[in-house]
PDB file of N, CA, C and O in Angstrom:
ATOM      1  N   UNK A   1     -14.010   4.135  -7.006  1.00  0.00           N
ATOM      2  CA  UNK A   1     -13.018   3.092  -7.231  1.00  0.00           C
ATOM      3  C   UNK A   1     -13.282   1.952  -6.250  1.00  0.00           C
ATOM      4  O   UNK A   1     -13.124   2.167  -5.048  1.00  0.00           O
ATOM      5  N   UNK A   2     -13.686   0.715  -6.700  1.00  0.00           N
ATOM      6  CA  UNK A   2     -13.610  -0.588  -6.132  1.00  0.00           C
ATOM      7  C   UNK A   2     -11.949  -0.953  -5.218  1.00  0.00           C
ATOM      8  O   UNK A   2     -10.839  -0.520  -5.526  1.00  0.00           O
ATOM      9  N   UNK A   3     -12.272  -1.775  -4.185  1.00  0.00           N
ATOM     10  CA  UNK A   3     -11.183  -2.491  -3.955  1.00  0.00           C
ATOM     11  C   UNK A   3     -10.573  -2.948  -4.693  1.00  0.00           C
ATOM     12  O   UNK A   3      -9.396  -2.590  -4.742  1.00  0.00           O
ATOM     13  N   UNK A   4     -11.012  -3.862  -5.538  1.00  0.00           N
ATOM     14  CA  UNK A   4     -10.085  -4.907  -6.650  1.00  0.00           C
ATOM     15  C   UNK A   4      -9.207  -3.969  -7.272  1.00  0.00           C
ATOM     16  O   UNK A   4      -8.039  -4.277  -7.505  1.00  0.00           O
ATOM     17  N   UNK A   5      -9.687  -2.822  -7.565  1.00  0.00           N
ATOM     18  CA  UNK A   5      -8.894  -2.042  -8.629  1.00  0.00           C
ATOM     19  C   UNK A   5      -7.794  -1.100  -7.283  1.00  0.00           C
ATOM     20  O   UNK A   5      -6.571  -0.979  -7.202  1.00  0.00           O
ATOM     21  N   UNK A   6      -8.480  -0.788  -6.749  1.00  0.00           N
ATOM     22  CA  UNK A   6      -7.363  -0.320  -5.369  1.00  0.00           C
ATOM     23  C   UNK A   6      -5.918  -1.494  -5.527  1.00  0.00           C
ATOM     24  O   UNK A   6      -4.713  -1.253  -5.608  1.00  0.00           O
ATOM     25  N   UNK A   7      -6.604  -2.672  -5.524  1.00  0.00           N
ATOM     26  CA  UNK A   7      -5.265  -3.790  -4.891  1.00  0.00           C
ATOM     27  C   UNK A   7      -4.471  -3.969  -6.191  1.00  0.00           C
ATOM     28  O   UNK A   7      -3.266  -4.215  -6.144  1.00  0.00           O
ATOM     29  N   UNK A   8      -5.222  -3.831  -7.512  1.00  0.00           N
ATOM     30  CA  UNK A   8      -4.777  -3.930  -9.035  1.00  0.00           C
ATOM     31  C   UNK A   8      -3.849  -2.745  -8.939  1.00  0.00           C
ATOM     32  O   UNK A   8      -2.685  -3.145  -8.949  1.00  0.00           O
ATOM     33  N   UNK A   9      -3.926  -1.610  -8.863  1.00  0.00           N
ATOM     34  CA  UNK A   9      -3.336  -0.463  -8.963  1.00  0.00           C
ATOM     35  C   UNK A   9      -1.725  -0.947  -8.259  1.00  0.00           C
ATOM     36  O   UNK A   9      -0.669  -1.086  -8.877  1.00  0.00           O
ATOM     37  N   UNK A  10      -1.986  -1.139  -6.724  1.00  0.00           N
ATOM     38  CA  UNK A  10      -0.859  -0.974  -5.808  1.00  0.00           C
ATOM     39  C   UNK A  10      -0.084  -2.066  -6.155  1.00  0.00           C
ATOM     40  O   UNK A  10       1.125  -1.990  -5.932  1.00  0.00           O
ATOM     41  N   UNK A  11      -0.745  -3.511  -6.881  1.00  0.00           N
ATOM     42  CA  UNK A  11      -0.008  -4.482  -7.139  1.00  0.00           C
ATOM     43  C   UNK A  11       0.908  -4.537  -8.093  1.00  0.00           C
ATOM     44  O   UNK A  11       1.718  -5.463  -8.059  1.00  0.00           O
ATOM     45  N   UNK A  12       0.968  -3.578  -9.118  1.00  0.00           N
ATOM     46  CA  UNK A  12       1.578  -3.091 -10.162  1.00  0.00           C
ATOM     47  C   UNK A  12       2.257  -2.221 -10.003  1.00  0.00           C
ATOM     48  O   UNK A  12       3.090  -2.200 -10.910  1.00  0.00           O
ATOM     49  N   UNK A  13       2.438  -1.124  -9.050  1.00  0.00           N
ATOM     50  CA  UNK A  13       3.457  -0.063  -8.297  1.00  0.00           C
ATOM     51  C   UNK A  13       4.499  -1.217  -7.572  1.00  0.00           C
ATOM     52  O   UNK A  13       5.702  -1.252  -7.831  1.00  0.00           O
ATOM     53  N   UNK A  14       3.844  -2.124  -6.647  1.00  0.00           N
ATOM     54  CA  UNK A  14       4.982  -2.798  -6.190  1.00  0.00           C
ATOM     55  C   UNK A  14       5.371  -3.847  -7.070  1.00  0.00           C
ATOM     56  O   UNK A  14       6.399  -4.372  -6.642  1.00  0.00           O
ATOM     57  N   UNK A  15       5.003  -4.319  -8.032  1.00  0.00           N
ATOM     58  CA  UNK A  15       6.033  -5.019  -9.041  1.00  0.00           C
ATOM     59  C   UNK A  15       6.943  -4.893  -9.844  1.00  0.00           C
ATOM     60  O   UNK A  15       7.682  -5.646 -10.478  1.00  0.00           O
ATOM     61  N   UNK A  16       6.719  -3.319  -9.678  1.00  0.00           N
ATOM     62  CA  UNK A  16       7.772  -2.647 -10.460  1.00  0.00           C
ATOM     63  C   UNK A  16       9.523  -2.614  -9.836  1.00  0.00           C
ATOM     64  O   UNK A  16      10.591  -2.759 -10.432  1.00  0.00           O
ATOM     65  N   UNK A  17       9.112  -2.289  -8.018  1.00  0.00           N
ATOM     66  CA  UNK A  17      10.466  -2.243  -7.209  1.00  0.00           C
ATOM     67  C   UNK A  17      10.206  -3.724  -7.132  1.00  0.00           C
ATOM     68  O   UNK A  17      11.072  -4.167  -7.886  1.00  0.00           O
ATOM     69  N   UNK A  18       9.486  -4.816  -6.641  1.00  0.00           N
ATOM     70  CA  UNK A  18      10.043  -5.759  -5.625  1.00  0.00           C
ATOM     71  C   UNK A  18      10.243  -6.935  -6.774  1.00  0.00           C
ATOM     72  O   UNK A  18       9.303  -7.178  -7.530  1.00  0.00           O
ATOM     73  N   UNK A  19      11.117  -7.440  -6.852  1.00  0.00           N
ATOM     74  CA  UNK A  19      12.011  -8.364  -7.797  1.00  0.00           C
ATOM     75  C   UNK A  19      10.913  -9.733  -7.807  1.00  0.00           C
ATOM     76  O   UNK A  19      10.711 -10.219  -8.919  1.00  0.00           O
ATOM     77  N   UNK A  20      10.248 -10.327  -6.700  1.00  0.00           N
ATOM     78  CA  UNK A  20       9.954 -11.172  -6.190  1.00  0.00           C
ATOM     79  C   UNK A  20       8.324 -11.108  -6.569  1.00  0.00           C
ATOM     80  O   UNK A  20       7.607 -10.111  -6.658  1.00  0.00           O
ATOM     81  N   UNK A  21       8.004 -12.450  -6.751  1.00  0.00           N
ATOM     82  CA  UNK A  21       6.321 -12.128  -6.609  1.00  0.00           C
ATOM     83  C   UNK A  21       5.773 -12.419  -5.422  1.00  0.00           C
ATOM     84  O   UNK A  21       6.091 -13.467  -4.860  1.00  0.00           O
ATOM     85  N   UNK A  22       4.925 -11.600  -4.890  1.00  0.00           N
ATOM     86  CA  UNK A  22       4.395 -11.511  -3.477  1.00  0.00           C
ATOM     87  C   UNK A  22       3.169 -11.687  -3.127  1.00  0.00           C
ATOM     88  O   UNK A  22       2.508 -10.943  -3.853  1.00  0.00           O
ATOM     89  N   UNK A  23       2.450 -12.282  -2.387  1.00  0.00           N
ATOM     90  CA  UNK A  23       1.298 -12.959  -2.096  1.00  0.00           C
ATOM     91  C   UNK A  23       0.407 -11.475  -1.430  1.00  0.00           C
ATOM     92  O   UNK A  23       1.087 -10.481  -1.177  1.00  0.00           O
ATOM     93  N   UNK A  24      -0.591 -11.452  -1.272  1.00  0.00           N
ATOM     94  CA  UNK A  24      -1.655 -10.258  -1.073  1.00  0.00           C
ATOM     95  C   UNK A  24      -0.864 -10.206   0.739  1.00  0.00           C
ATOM     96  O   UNK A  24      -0.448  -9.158   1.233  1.00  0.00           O
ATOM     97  N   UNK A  25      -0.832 -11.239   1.281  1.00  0.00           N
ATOM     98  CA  UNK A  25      -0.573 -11.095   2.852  1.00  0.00           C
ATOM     99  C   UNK A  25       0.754 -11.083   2.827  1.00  0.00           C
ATOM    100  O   UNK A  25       0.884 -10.214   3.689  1.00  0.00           O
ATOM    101  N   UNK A  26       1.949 -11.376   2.501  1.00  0.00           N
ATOM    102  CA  UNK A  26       2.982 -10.926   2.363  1.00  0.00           C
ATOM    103  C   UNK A  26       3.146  -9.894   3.107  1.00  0.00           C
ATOM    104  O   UNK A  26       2.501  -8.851   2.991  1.00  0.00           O
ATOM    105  N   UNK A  27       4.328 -10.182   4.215  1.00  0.00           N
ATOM    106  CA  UNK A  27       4.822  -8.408   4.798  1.00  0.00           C
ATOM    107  C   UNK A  27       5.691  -8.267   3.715  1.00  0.00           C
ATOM    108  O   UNK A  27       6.023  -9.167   2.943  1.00  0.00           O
ATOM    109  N   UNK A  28       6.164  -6.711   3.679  1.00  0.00           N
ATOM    110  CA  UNK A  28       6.653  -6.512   2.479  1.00  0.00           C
ATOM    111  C   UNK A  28       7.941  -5.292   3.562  1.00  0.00           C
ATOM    112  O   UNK A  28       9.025  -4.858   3.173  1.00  0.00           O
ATOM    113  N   UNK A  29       7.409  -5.107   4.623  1.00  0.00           N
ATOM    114  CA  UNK A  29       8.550  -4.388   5.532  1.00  0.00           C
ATOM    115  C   UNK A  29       9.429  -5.106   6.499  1.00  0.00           C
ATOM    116  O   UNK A  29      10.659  -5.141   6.532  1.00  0.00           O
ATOM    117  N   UNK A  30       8.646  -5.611   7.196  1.00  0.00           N
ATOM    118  CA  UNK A  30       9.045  -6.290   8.397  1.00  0.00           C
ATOM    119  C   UNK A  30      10.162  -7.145   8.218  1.00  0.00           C
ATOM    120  O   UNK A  30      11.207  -7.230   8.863  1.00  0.00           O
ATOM    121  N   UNK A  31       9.515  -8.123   6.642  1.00  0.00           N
ATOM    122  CA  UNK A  31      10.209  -9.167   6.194  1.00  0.00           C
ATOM    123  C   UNK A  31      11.351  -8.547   5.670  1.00  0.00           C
ATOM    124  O   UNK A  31      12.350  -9.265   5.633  1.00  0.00           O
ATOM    125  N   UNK A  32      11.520  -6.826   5.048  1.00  0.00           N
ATOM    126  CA  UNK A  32      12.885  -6.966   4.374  1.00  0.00           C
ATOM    127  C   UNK A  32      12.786  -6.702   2.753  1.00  0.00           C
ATOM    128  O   UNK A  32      13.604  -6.134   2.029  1.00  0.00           O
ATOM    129  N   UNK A  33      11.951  -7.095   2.531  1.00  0.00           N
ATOM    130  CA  UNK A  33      11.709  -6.776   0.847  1.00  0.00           C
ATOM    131  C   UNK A  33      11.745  -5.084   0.297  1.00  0.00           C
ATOM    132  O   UNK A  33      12.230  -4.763  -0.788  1.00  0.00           O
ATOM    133  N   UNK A  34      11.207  -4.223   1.158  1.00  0.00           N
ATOM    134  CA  UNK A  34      11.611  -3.076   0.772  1.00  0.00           C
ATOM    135  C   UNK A  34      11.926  -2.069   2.248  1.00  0.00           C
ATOM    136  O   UNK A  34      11.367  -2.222   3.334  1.00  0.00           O
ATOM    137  N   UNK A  35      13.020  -0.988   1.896  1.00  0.00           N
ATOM    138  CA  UNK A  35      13.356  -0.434   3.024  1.00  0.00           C
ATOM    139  C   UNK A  35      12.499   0.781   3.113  1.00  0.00           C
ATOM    140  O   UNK A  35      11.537   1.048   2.393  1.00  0.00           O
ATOM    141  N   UNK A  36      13.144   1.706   4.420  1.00  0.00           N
ATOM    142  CA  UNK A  36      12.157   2.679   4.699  1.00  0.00           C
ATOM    143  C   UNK A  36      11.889   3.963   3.421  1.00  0.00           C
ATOM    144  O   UNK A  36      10.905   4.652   3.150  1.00  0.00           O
ATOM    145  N   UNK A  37      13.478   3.862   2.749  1.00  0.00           N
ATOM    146  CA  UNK A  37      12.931   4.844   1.842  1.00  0.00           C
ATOM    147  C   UNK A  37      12.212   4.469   0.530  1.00  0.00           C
ATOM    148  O   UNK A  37      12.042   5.305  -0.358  1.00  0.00           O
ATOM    149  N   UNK A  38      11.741   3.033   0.416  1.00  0.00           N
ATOM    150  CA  UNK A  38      10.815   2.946  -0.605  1.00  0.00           C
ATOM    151  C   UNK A  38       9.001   3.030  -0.124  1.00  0.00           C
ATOM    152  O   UNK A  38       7.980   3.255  -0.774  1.00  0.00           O
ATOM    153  N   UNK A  39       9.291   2.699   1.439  1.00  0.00           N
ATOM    154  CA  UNK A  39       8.479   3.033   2.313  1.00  0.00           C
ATOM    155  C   UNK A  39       7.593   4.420   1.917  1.00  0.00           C
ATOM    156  O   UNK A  39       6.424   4.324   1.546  1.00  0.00           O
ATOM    157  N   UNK A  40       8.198   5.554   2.024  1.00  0.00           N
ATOM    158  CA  UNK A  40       7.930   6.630   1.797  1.00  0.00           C
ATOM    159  C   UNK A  40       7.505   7.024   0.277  1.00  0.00           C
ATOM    160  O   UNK A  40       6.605   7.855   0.159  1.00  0.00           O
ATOM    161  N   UNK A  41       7.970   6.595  -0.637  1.00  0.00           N
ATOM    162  CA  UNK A  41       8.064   6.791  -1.506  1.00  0.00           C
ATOM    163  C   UNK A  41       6.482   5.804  -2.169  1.00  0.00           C
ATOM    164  O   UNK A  41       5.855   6.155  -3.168  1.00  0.00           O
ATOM    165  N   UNK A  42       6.222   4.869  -1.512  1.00  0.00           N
ATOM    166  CA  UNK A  42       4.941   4.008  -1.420  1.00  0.00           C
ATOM    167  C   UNK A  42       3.884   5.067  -1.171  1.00  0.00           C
ATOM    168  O   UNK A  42       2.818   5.047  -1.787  1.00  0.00           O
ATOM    169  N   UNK A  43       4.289   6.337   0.072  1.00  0.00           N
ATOM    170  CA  UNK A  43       2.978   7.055   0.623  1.00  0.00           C
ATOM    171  C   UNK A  43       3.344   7.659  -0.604  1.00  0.00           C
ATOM    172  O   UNK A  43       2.247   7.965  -1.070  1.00  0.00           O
ATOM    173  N   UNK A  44       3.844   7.869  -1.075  1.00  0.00           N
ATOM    174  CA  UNK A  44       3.650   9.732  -2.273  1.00  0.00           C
ATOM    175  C   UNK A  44       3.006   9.073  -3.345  1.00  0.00           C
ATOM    176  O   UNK A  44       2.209   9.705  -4.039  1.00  0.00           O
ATOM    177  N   UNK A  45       3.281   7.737  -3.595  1.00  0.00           N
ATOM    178  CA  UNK A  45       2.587   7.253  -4.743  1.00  0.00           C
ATOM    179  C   UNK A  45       1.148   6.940  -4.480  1.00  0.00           C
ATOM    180  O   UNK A  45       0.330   7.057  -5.393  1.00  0.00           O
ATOM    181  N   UNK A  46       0.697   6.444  -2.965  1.00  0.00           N
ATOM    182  CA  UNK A  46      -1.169   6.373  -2.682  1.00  0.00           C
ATOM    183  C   UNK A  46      -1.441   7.617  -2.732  1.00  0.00           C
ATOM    184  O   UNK A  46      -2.320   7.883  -3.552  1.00  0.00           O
ATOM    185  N   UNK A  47      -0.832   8.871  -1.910  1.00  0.00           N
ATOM    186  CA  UNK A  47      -1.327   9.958  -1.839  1.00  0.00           C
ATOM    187  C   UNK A  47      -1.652  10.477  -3.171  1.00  0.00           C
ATOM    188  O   UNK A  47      -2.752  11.029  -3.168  1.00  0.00           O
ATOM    189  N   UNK A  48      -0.848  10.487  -4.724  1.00  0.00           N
ATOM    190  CA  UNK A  48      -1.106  10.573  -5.344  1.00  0.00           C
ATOM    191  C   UNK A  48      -2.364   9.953  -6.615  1.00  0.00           C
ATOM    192  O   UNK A  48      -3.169  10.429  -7.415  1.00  0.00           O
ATOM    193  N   UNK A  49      -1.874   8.594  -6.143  1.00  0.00           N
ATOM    194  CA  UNK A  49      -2.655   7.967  -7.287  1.00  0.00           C
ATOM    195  C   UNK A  49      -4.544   7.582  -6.299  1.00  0.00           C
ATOM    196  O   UNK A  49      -5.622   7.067  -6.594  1.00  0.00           O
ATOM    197  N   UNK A  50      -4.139   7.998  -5.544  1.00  0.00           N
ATOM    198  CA  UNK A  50      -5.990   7.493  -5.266  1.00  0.00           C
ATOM    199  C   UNK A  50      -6.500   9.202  -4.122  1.00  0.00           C
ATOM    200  O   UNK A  50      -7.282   9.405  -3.194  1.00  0.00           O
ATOM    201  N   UNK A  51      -5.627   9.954  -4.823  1.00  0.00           N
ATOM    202  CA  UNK A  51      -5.863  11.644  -3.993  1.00  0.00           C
ATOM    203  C   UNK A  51      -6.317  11.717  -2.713  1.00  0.00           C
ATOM    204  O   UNK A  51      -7.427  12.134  -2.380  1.00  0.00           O
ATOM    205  N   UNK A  52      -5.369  11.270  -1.917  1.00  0.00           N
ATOM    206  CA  UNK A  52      -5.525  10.759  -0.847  1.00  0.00           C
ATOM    207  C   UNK A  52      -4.689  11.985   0.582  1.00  0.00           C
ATOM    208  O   UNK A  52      -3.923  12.742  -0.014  1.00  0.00           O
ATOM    209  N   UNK A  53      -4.686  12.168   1.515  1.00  0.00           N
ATOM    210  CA  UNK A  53      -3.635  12.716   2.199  1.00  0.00           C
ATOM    211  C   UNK A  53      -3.456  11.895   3.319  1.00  0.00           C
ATOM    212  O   UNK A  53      -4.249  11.699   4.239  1.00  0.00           O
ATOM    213  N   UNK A  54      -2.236  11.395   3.136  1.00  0.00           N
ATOM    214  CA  UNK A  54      -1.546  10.935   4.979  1.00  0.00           C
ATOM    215  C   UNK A  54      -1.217  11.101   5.437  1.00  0.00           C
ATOM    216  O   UNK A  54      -0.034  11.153   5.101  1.00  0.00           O
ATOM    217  N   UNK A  55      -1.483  11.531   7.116  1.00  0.00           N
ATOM    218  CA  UNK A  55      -1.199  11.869   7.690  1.00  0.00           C
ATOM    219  C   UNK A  55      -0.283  11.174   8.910  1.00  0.00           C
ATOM    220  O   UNK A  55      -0.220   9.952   9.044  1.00  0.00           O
ATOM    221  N   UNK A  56       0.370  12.058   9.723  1.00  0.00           N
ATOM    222  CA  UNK A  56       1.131  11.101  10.721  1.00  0.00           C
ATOM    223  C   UNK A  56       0.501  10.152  11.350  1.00  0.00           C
ATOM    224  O   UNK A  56       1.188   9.142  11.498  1.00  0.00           O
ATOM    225  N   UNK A  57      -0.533  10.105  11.767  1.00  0.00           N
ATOM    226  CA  UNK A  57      -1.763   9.341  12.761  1.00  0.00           C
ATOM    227  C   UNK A  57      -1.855   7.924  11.664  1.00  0.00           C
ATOM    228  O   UNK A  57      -2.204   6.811  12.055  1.00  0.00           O
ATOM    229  N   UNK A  58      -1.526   8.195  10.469  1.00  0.00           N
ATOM    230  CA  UNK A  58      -1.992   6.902   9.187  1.00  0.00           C
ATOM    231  C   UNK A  58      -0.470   6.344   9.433  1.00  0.00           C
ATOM    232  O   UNK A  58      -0.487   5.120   9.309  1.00  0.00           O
ATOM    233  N   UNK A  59       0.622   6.754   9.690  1.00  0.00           N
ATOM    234  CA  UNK A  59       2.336   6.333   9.563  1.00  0.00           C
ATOM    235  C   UNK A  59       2.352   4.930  10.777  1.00  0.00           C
ATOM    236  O   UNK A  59       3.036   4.963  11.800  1.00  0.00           O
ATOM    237  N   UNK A  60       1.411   3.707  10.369  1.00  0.00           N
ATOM    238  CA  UNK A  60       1.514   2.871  11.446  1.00  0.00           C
ATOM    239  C   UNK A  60       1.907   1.225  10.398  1.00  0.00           C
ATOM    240  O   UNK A  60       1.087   0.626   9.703  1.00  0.00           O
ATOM    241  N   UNK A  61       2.877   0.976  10.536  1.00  0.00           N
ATOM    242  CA  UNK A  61       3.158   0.000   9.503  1.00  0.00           C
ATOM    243  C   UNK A  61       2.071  -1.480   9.107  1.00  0.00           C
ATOM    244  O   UNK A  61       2.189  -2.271   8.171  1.00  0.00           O
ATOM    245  N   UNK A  62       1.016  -1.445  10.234  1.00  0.00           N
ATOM    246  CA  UNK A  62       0.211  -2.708  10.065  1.00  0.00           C
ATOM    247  C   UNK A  62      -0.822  -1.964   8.563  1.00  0.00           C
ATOM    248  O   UNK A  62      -1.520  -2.541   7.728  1.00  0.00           O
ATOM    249  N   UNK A  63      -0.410  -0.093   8.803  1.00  0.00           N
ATOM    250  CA  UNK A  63      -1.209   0.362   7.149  1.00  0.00           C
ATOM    251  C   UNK A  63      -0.479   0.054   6.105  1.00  0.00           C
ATOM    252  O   UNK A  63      -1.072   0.408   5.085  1.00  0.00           O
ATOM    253  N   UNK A  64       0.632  -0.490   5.858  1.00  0.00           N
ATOM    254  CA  UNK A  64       1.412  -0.395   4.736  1.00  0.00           C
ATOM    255  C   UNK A  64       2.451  -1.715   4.627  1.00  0.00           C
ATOM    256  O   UNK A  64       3.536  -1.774   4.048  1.00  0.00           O
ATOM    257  N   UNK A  65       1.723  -2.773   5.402  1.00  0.00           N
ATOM    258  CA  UNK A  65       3.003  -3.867   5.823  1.00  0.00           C
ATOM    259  C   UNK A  65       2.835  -5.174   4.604  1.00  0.00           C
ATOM    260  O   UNK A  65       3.669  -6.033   4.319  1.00  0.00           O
ATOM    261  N   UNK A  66       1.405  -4.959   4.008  1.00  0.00           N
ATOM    262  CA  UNK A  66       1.304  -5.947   3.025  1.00  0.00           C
ATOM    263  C   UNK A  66       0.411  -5.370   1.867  1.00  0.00           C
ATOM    264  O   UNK A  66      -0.005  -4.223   2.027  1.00  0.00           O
ATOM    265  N   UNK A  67       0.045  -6.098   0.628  1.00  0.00           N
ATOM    266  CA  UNK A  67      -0.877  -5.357  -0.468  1.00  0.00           C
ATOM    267  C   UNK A  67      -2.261  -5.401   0.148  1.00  0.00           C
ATOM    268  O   UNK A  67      -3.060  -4.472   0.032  1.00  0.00           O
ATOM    269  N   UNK A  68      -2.598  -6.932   1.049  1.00  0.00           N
ATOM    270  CA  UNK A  68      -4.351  -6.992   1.481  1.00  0.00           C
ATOM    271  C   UNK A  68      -3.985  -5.328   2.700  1.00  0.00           C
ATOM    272  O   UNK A  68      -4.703  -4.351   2.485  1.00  0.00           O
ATOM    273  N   UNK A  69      -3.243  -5.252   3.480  1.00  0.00           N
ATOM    274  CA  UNK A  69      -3.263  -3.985   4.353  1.00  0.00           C
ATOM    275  C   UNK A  69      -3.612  -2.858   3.919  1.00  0.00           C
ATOM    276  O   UNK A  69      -4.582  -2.182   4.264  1.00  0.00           O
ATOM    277  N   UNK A  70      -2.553  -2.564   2.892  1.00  0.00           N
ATOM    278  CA  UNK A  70      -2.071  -1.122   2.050  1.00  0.00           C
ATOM    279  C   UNK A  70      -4.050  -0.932   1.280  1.00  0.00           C
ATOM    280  O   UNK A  70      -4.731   0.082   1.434  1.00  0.00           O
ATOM    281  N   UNK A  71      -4.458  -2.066   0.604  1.00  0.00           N
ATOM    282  CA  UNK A  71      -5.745  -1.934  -0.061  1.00  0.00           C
ATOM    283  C   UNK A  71      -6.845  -1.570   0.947  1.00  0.00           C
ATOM    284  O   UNK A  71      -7.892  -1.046   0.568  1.00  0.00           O
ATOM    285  N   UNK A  72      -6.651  -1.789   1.947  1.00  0.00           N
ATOM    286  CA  UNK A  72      -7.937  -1.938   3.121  1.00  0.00           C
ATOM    287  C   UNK A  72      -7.645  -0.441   3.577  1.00  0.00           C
ATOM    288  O   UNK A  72      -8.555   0.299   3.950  1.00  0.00           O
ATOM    289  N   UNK A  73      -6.688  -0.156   3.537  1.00  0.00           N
ATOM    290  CA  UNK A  73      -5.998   1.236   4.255  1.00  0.00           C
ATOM    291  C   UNK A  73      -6.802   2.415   3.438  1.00  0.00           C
ATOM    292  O   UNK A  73      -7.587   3.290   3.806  1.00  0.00           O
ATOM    293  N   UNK A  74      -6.243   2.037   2.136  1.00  0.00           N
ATOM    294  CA  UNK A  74      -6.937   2.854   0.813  1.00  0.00           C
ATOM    295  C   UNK A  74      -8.366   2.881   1.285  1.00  0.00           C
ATOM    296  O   UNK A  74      -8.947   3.782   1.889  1.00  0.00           O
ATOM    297  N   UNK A  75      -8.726   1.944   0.966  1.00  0.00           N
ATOM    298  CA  UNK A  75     -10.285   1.410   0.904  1.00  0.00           C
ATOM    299  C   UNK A  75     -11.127   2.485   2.114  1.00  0.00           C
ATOM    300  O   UNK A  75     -12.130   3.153   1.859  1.00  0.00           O
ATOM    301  N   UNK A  76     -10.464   2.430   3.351  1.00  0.00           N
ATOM    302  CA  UNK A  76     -11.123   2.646   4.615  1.00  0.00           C
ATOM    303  C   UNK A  76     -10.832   4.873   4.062  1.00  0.00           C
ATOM    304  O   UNK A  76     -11.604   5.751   3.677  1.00  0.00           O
ATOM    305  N   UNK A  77      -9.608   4.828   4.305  1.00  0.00           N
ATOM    306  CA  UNK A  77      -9.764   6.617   3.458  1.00  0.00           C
ATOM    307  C   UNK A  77     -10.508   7.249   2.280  1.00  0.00           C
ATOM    308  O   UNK A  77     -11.139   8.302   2.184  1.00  0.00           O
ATOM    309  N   UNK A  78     -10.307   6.542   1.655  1.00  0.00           N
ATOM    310  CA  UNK A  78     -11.963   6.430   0.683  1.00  0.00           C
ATOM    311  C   UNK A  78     -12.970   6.160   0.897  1.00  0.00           C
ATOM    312  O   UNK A  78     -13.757   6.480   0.006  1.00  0.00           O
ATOM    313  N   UNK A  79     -13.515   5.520   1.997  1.00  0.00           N
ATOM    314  CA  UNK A  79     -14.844   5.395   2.772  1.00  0.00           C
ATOM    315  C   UNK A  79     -15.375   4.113   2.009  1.00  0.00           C
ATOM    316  O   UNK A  79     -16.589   4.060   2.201  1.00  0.00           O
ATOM    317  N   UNK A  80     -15.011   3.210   1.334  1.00  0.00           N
ATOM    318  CA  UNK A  80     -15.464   2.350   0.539  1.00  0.00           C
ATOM    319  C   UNK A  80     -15.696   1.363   1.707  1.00  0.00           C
ATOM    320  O   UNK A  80     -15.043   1.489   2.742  1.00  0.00           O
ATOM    321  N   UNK A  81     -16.641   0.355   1.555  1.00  0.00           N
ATOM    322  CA  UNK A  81     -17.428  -0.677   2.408  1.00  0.00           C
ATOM    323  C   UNK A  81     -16.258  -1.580   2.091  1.00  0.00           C
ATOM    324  O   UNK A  81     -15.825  -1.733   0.949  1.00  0.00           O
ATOM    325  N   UNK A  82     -15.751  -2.198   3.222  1.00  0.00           N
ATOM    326  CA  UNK A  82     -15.081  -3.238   3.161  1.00  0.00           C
ATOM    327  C   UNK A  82     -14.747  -4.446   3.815  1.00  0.00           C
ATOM    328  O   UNK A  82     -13.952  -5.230   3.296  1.00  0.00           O
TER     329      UNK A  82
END
């Protein structure tokens, strides 16, 4: 699996909750747009959809604070060149 399709995937999970359209760098926590329990609910959906496992050591919000982050995050656990 390519990046593009990594960021295609996650960009379509979060358009589903976030009302708003959101730019790739967009914080998506910090700023308020979604709380901690959609937070979580974000890991069960990477862990799932790209068979992934996260671990506590991965629970650092600069992994999950925007779509370019969350994709690079993917990207780097998948070992993909990025």
């Amino acid at each position: 699996m390519q990046l593009d399709a990594i960021k295609q995937s996650l960009s379509a999970y979060l358009k589903k909750f976030i009302q708003k359209e959101i730019a790739a760098d967009d914080e998506i926590i910090t700023s308020g747009l979604v709380n901690s329990l959609f937070a979580m609910q974000l890991i069960l959906f990477i862990e799932k959809e790209f068979s992934l496992k996260i671990g506590n050591e991965d629970l650092d919000i600069k992994n999950f604070n925007s779509l370019n982050a969350i994709s690079r995050f993917v990207g780097n656990k998948k070992g993909l060149t990025i």
